[in-house]
C-alpha positions in Angstrom: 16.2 -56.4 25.2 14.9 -53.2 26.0 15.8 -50.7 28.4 13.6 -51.9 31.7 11.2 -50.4 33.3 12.0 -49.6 37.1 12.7 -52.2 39.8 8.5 -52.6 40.1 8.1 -53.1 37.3 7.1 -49.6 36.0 7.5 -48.1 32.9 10.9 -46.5 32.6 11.1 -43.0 32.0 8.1 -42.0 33.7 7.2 -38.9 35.6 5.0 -40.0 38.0 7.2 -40.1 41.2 9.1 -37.2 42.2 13.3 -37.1 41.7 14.8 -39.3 43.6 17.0 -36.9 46.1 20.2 -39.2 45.3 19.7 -37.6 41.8 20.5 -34.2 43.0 24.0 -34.8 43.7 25.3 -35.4 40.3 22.7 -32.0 39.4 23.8 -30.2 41.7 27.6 -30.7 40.9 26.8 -30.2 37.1 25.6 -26.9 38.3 28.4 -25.9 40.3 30.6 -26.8 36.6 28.3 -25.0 34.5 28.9 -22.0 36.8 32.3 -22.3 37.0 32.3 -22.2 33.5 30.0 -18.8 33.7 32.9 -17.2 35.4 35.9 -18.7 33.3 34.2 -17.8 30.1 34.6 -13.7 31.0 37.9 -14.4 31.0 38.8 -16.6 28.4 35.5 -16.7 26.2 35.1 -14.6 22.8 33.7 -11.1 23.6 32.9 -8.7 20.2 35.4 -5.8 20.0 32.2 -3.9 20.5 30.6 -4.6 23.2 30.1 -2.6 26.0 31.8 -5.3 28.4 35.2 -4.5 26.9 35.8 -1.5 28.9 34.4 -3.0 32.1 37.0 -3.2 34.7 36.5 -6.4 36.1 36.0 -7.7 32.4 39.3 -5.9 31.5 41.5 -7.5 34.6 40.3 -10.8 33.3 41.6 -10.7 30.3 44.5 -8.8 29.9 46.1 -9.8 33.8 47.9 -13.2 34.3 46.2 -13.9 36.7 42.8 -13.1 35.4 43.4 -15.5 32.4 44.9 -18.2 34.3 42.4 -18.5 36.8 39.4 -17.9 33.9 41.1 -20.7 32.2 41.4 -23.1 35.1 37.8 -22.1 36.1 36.6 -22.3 32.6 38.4 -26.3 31.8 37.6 -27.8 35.0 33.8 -27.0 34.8 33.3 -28.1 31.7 35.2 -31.3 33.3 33.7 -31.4 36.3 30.0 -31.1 34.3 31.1 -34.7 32.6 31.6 -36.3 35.4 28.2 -35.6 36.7 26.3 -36.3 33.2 28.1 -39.7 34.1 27.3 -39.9 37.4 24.1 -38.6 36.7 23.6 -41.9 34.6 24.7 -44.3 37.3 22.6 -42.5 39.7 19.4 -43.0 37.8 20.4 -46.6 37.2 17.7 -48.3 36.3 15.8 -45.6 34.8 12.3 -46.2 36.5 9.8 -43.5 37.4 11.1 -39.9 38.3 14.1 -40.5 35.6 12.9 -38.9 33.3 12.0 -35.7 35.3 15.6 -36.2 36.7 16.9 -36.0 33.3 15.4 -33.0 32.2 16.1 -31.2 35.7 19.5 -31.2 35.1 19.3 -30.0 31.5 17.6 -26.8 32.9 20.2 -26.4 36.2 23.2 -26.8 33.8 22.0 -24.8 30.8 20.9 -21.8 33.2 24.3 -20.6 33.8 25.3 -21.0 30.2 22.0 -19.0 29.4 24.2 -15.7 30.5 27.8 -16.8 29.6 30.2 -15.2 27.0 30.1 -17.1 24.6 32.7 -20.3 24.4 34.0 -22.6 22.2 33.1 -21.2 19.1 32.3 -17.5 18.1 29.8 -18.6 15.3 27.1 -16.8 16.9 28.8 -13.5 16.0 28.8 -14.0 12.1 25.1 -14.4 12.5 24.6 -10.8 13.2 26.9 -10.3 10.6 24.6 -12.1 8.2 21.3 -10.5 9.7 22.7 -7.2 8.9 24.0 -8.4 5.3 19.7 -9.3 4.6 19.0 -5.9 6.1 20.5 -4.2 4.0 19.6 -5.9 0.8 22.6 -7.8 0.2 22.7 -11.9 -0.1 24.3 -13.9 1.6 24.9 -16.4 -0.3 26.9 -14.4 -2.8 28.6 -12.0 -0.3 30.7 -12.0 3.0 30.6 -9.8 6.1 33.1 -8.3 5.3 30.9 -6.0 3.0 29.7 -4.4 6.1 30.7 -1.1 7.3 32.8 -1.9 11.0 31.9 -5.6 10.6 35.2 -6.6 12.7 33.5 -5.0 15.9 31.0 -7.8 15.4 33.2 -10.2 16.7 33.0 -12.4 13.9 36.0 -14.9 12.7 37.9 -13.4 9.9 37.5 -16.6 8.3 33.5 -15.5 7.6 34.9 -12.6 6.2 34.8 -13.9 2.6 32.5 -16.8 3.3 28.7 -17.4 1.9 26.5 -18.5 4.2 26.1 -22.4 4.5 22.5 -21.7 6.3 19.2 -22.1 4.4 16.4 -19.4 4.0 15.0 -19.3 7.2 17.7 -19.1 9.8 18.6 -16.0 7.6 14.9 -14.8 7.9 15.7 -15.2 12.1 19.2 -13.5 11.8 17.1 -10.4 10.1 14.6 -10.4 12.8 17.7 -10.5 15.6 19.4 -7.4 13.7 16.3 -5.8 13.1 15.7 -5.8 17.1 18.7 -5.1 18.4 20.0 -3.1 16.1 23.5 -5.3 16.0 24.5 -4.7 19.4 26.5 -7.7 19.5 26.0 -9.1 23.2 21.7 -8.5 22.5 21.9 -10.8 19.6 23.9 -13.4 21.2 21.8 -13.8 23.9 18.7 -13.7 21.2 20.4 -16.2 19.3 21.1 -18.3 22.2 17.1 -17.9 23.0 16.6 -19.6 19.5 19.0 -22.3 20.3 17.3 -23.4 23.3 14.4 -23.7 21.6 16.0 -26.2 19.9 17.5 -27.9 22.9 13.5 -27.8 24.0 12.1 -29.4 21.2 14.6 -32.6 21.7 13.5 -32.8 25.0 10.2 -32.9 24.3 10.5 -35.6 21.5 13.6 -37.6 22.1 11.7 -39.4 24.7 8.8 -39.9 22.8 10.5 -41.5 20.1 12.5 -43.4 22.4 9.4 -45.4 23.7 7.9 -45.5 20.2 11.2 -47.8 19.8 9.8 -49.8 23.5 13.4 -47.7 25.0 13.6 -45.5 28.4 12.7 -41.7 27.5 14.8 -40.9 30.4 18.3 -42.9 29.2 18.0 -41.5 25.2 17.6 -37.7 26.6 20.2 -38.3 28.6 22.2 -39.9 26.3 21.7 -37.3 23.5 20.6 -33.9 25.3 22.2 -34.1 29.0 25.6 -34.6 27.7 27.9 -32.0 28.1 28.9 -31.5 24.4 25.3 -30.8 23.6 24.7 -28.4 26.5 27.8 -26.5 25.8 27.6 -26.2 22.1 24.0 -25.8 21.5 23.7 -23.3 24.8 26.5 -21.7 25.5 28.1 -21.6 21.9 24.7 -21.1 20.6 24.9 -22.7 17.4 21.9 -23.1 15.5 22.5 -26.8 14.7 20.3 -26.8 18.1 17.4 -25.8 16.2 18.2 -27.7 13.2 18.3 -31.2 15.3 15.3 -30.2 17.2 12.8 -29.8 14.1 14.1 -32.5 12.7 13.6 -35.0 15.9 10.1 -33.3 16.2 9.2 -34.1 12.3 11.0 -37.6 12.6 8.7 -38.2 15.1 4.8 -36.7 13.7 6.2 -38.5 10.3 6.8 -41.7 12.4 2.7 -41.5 14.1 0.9 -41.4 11.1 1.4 -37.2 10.7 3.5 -37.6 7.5 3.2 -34.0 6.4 3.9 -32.3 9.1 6.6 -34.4 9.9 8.0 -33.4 6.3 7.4 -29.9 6.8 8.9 -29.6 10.1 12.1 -31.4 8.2 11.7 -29.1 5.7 11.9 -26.7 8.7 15.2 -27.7 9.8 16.6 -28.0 5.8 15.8 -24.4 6.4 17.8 -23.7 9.3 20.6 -25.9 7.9 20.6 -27.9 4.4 22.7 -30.8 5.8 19.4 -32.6 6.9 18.1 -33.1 3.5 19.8 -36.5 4.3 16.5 -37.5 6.2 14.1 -36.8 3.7 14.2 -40.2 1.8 13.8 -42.3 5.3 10.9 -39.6 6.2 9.2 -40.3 3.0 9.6 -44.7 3.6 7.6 -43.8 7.2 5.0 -42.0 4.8 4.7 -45.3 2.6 4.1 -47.6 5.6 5.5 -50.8 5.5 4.2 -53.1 3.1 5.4 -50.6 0.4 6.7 -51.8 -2.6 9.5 -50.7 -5.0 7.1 -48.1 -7.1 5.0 -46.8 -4.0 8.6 -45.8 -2.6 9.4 -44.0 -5.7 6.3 -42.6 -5.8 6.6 -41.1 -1.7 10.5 -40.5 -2.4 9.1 -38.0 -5.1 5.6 -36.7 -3.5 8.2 -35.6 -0.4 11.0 -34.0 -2.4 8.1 -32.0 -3.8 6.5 -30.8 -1.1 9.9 -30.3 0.4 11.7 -28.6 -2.1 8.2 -26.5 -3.2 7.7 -24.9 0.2 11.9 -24.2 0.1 11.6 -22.7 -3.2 9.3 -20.2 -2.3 10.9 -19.6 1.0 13.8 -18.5 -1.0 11.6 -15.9 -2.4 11.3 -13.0 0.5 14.7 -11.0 0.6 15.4 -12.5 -2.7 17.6 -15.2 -1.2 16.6 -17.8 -4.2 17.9 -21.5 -4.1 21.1 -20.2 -2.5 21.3 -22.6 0.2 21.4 -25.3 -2.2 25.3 -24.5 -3.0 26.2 -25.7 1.5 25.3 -29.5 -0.4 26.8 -29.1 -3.7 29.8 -27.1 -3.0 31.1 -28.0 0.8 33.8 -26.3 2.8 37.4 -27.8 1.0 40.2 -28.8 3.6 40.0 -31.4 6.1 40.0 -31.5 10.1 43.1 -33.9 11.1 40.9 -35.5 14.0 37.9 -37.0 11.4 38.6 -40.7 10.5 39.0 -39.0 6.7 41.6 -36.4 7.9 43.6 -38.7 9.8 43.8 -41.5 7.3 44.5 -38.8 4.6 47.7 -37.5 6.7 48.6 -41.3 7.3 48.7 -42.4 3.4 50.1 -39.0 2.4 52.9 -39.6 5.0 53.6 -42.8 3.8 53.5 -41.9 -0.4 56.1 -39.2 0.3 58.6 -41.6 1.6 58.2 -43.8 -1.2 58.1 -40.7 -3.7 54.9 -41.3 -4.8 52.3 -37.7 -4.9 50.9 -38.2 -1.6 48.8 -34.9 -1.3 46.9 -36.7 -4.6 46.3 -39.8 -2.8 45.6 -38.5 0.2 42.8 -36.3 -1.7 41.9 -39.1 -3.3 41.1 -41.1 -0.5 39.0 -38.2 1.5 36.8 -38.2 -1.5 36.4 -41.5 -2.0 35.2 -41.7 1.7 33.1 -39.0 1.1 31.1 -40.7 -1.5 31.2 -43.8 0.2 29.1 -42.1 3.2 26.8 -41.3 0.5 26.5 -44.7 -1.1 25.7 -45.7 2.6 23.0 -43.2 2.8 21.6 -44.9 -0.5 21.8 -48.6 0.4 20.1 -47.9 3.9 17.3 -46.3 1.9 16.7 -49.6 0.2 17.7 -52.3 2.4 16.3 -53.0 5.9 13.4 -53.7 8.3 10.7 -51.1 8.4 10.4 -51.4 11.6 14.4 -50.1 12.0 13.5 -47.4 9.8 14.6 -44.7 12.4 17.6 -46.6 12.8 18.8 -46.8 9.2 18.2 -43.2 9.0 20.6 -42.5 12.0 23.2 -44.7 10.6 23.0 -43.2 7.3 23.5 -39.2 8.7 26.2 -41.0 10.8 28.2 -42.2 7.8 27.8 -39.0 6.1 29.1 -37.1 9.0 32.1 -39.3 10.0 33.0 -40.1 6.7 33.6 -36.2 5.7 36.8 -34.6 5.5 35.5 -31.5 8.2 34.3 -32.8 11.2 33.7 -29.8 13.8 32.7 -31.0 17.4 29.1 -30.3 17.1 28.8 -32.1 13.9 28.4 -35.5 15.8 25.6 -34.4 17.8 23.5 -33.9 14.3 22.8 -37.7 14.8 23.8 -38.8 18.5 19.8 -38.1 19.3 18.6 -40.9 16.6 21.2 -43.5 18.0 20.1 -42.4 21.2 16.2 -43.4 20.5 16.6 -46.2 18.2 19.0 -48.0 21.3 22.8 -47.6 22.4 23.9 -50.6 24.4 26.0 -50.3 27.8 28.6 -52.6 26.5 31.6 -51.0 23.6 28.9 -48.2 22.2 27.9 -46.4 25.5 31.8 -46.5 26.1 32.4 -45.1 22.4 30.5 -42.2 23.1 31.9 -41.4 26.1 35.3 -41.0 24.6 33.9 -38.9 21.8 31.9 -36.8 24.3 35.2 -36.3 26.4 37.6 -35.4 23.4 35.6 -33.1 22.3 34.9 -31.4 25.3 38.7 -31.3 26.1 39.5 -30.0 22.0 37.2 -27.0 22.5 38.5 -26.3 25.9 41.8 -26.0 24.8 41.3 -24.8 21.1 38.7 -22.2 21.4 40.2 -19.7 23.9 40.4 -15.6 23.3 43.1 -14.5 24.9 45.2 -11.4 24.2 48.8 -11.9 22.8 50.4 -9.6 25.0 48.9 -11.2 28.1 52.3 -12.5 30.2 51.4 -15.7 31.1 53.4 -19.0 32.6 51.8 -21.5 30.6 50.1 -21.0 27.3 46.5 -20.6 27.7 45.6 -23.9 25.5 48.2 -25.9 26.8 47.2 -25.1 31.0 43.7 -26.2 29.5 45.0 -29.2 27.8 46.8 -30.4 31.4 44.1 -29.5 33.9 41.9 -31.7 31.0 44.2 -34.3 30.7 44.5 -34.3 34.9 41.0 -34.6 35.2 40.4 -37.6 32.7 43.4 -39.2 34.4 40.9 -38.9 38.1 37.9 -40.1 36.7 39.6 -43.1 35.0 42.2 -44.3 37.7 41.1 -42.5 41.1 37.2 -41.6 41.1 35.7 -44.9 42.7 32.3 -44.5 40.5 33.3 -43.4 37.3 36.7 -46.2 36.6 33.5 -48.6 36.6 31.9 -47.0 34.0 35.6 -46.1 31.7 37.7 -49.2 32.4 37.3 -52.9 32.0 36.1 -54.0 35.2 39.2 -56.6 34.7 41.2 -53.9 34.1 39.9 -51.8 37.2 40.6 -54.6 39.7 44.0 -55.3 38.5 44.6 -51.6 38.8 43.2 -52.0 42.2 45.0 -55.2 42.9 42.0 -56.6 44.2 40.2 -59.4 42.4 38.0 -58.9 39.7 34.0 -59.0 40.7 31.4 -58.4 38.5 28.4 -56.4 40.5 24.6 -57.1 39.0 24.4 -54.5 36.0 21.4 -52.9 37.6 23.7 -51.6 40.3 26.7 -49.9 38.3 24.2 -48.9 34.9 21.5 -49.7 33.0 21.3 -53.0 31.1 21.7 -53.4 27.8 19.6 -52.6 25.4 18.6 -54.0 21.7 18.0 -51.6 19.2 15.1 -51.3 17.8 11.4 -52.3 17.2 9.5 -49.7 16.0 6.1 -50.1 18.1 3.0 -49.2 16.5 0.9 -46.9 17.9 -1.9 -48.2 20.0 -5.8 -47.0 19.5 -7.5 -45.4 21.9 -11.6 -44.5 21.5 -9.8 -43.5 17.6 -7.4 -41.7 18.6 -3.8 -42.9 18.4 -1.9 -43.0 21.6 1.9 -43.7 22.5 2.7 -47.0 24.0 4.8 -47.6 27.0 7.2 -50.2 27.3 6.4 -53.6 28.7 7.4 -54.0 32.0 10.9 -56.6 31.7 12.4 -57.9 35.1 15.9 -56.8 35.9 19.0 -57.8 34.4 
């Protein structure tokens, strides 16, 4: 069943009443994390070579004392741990998810995201090669074809080395944005990050503006799927404080899922065609955008015939995008011709390393197997992509269409962290039960918190320190997971078996109503139609369901 509706009998995720004040604990703590993480991310974040902050002295004891970078690092890892446990408490706090959840939910984005709003930027310095590639267009080179490193004093951008040599993976119009950054600020480094950042949490603003709409298009609580998808502390930090622009990619694209799914077909495919733009990767959605455009009593031929009408449009409006700085069909090479290696945490990675392991001891060529099987996972993500675009319910449309982008993400060799919140948002609104799934997610939210933490650090060689940076980040993480599983009285309900909890406790097991500890489970999903309303169409609110 669906998510319920408040102990009344309400309809969940409403707005109504104001917040609760129990909910301000958890957003208050979340705060207190994300501004810890403010501080820590002076001294251990990634700061360009030539900004103006280098030569600060406050910014300079941070990062070239011991004791700066220890306590950066300890301040920086503990709020980003401390900010999990109060997206989970935050979520057991809410509980039922009746009227003032919602406004809860989105509270708490806003407090947490505020301090990130000013931070250095942490784990990831991708937002650097972005001024790199604004000030490639500026200057009439493409990016596609060339790397930064054709730029006069591009290292001072505080770019990777890595994007040195690299074409852009980004379609025509994020490089239209990076132009207009560099073109403002003239490439002062920290004025375009913060810029960037701005565009970012547009994106963040868009999913929180549609992820509970199509949440209760799917009869769901608004309130749980944006704090599933957008409160979590992977999301904040990565689309916020890292800035990436997969932020605005994922917001157009919930926004067009969503017009395309209430009977606005065409601006729903041009606001996908919108985030293509930002980021080719969500092409994948076109097919299940143009099924929601054929309705569903569509047969075989009127599928073909929407499949094609959308690539058109799609692909049309791209092609003449790629006119303006004569940036062509560049972007089309980020599908055709993806980044080669592998990340040793994706399921692909890992098994690779596995077999590879195992044909060397038994002298067979295991790099050729192991390359063998990556790809053949590769392409069976696709093939998944294809068979949910012809088998299924209409009415779990949505839902295919999240599974699909989730096979082709955790199928790929290259898994970076933020990759898995491309399609966390269209689980989150098409239903992710309490039981094994919420559970999943929390340990996929938490390991990749703790991998940037401990991966993504700048910190000077020379520094003199005790403990290595990553690996004092890696222990105050691992500490911290170790209270809220064992010690933390709220959250070992949530993480452990509740079996498992009381024998830990050596108490005997008791099973509390659902209702109490978190919300009950839910069913996904039943597309709703849209009701009518004097002709015009308006969104339904869930039935009101009793209590688990």
């Amino acid at each position: 069943m669906a998510a319920p509706s408040g102990p009344a009998g309400s309809p969940a995720g409403g707005t109504g009443e104001p917040v609760k004040p129990k909910a301000y604990f958890a957003i208050v703590e979340g705060f207190v994390g994300s501004l810890m993480m403010f501080v820590g991310s002076i001294g251990a974040g990634w700061i360009a070579n030539g900004s103006p902050m280098v030569r600060n002295p406050v910014v300079i004891s941070l990062r070239t004392e011991g004791w700066g970078v220890t306590t950066s690092t300890v301040l920086l890892t503990l709020g980003a741990m401390l900010l999990m446990r109060s997206w989970l408490r935050l979520g057991q706090r809410l509980q039922n998810w009746g009227p003032g959840a919602l406004r809860s939910v989105v509270i708490a984005i806003g407090a947490w995201s505020a301090p990130m709003l000013f931070a250095v930027p942490i784990f990831s310095r991708d937002v650097y090669a972005y001024t790199g590639q604004g000030r490639l267009v500026l200057e009439g080179l493409n990016p596609y074809t060339t790397g930064i490193s054709a730029l006069s004093n591009w290292f001072a951008l505080g770019a990777d080395p890595a994007w040195a040599e690299a074409k852009t993976p980004y379609g025509p119009y994020f490089l239209w944005l990076e132009r207009a950054v560099v073109q403002f600020t003239g490439a002062q480094p920290d004025t375009s990050v913060f810029l960037f950042r701005l565009l970012a949490v547009a994106g963040v603003a868009l999913c929180v503006l549609y992820v509970p709409k199509l949440a209760r298009l799917h009869g769901l609580s608004g309130a749980r799927a944006l704090w599933i998808s957008v409160a979590n502390p992977l999301f904040l930090i990565s689309f916020v404080a890292s800035a990436h622009n997969d932020a605005l990619m994922v917001g157009l694209a919930v926004a067009g899922t969503y017009l395309a799914a209430t009977k606005r077909p065409i601006w729903g495919i041009l606001l996908v065609t919108a985030s293509i733009g930002v980021k080719p990767i969500t092409v994948l959605l076109l097919p299940f955008i143009a099924l929601l455009w054929a309705g569903p009593a569509a047969s075989l031929g009127r599928k073909f015939l929407f499949w094609g009408a959308t690539a058109a449009i799609s692909f049309g409006v791209l092609a003449l995008s790629g006119i303006p700085y004569n940036l062509g069909l560049g972007w089309v090479w980020a599908i055709l011709d993806p980044t080669p290696g592998y990340t040793g945490y994706s399921p692909s990675g890992f098994l690779g390393q596995r077999v590879e392991a195992l044909a060397n001891v038994l002298g067979l060529h295991g790099g050729m197997l192991a390359g063998i099987l990556r790809t053949g996972l590769k392409y069976a993500g696709v093939g998944l992509v294809v068979l949910l675009m012809f088998r299924g319910d209409y009415s779990k449309l949505i839902r295919r269409m999240a599974l699909a982008f989730a096979a082709v993400v955790m199928l790929s060799p290259i898994i970076q962290p933020w990759y898995v919140l491309w399609f966390i948002p269209f689980l989150a609104v098409t239903g992710i039960r309490n039981d094994w799934q919420i559970k999943s997610l929390y340990v996929i939210i938490t390991f990749f918190v703790v991998f940037g933490a401990q991966d993504q650090l700048s910190v000077w060689s020379f520094v003199q320190l005790q403990f290595h940076a990553s690996t004092l980040a890696y222990l105050v993480a691992l500490g911290f997971i170790f209270y809220l599983l064992f010690i933390d009285v709220h959250t070992r309900k949530l993480l452990l078996h509740r079996g498992l909890s009381a024998l830990l406790r050596g108490t005997k097991a008791w099973v509390a109503p659902a209702a109490v500890l978190e919300a009950p489970a839910t069913e996904a999903i039943t597309l709703v139609p849209l009701a009518s309303k004097g002709g015009v169409s308006v969104e339904p609110r869930p039935p009101a369901r009793r209590s688990d």
